[in-house]
N, C-alpha and C positions, 0 to 999 in steps of 0.2 A: 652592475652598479646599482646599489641599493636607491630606493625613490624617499629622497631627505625633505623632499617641498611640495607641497600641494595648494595651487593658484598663492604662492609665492607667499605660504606659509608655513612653515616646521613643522611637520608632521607630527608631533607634538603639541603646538597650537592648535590644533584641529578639533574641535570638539563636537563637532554637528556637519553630516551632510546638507549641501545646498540643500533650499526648498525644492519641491519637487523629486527628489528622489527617495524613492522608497524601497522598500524589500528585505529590510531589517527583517532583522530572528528575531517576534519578542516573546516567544515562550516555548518550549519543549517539552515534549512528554513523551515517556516510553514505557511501554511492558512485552513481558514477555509471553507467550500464548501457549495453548494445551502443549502437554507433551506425551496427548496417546493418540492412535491412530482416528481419525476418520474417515468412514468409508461412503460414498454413497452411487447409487446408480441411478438415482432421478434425472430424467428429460427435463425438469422442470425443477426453477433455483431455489438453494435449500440453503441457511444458515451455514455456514462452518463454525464450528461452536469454538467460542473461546476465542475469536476473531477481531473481539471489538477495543476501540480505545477510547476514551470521551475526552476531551479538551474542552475549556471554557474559552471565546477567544475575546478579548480585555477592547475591544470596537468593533463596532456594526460593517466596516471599510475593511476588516482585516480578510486576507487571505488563510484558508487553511491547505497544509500540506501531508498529506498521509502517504507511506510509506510503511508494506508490509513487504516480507521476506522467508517466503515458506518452503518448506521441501512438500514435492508434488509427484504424485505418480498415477500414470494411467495403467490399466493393466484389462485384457482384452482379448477373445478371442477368436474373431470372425470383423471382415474389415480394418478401418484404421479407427481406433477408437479413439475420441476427440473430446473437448472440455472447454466450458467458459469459466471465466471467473467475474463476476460485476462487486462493485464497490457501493454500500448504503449510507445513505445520512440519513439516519433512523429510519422512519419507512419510503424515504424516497430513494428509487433506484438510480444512481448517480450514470450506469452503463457500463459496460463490457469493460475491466481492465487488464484483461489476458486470457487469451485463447490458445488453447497448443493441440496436435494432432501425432498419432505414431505413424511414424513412415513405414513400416512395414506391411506390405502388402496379405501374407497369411500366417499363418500361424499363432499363437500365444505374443502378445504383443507386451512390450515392459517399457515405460516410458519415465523414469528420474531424471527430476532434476529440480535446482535451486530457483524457486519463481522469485523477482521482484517487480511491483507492482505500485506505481503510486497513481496518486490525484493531487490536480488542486483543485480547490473547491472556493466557492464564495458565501459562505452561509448566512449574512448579513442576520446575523444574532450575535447577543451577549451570553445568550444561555449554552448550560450545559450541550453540548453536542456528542451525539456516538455514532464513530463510522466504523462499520463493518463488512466482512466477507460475505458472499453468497457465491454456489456452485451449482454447476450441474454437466452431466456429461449430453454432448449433442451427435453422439453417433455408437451406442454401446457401449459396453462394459465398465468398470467400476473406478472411480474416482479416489485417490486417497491424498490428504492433507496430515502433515505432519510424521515425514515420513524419515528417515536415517541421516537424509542429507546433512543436517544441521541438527548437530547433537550437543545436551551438555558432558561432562565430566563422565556421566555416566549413560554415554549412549543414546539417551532420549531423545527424540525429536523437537526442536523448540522452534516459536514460531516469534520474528520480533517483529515489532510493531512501532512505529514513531509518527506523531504530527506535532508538525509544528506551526505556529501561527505568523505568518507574516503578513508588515507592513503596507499598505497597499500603496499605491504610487499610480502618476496619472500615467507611467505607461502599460498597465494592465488594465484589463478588459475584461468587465465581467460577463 
């Protein structure tokens, strides 16, 4: 049974959420990110280039929501080679949004697959904002982003990217 009334009004008559609720979508942005490999073996976090989105968010109260979606691959040869990913608003490090490890115990180790990875964040600004990827591998061997998983038409690795700014409401906590 379809829902015709809401607090014993035609869902039609509806025009506005009670006070107090919030969480509305009020803006979207999306792109699409490199489509060549990068490699790296750094112990210590390095840009993933082509990573970043900027959003402006339209109130000091709004929430932002980032979501990226990348093809990932560890590759290794001694141990289980391992990997962080942290999440930046501009030069602040927001922290770890994905970590993964190969299970293999010896040999040439190959680790694909499709990462998704969000935040919310509270940036209590109206300005421009850019969040971005950084990487690094925490147990050997090489790191790669933007890899087969997620291709366009023609094969390329593509990396997407979306935030979006939501409405803040008194049941979130910054």
């Amino acid at each position: 049974m379809a829902l015709i009334r809401l607090n014993n009004q035609s869902i039609s008559s509806v025009t506005a959420l009670p006070s107090g609720v919030g969480g509305k979508v009020l803006q979207v942005v999306s792109v699409n990110g490199r489509n060549s490999d990068f490699i790296t073996s750094s112990t210590s976090l390095v840009e993933v280039p082509d990573s970043g989105i900027t959003i402006t968010p339209t109130s000091t109260s709004s929430r932002v929501m980032v979501t990226w979606q990348l093809s990932t691959h560890i590759q290794g040869s001694t141990g289980s080679p391992s990997h962080a990913i942290h999440a930046y608003r501009g030069a602040t490090d927001l922290g770890n949004i994905h970590a993964t490890r190969s299970y293999t115990a010896s040999g040439t180790h190959y680790y694909d697959k499709t990462t998704h990875s969000s935040i919310v964040d509270f940036p209590n600004s109206t300005s421009a904002i850019t969040y971005k990827l950084y990487a690094k591998t925490m147990s050997g061997g090489n790191w790669h982003a933007h890899r087969t998983w997620i291709s366009d038409a023609n094969g390329e690795p593509r990396m997407r990217i979306v935030a979006m700014e939501i409405e803040s409401s008194t049941e979130w906590s910054s």
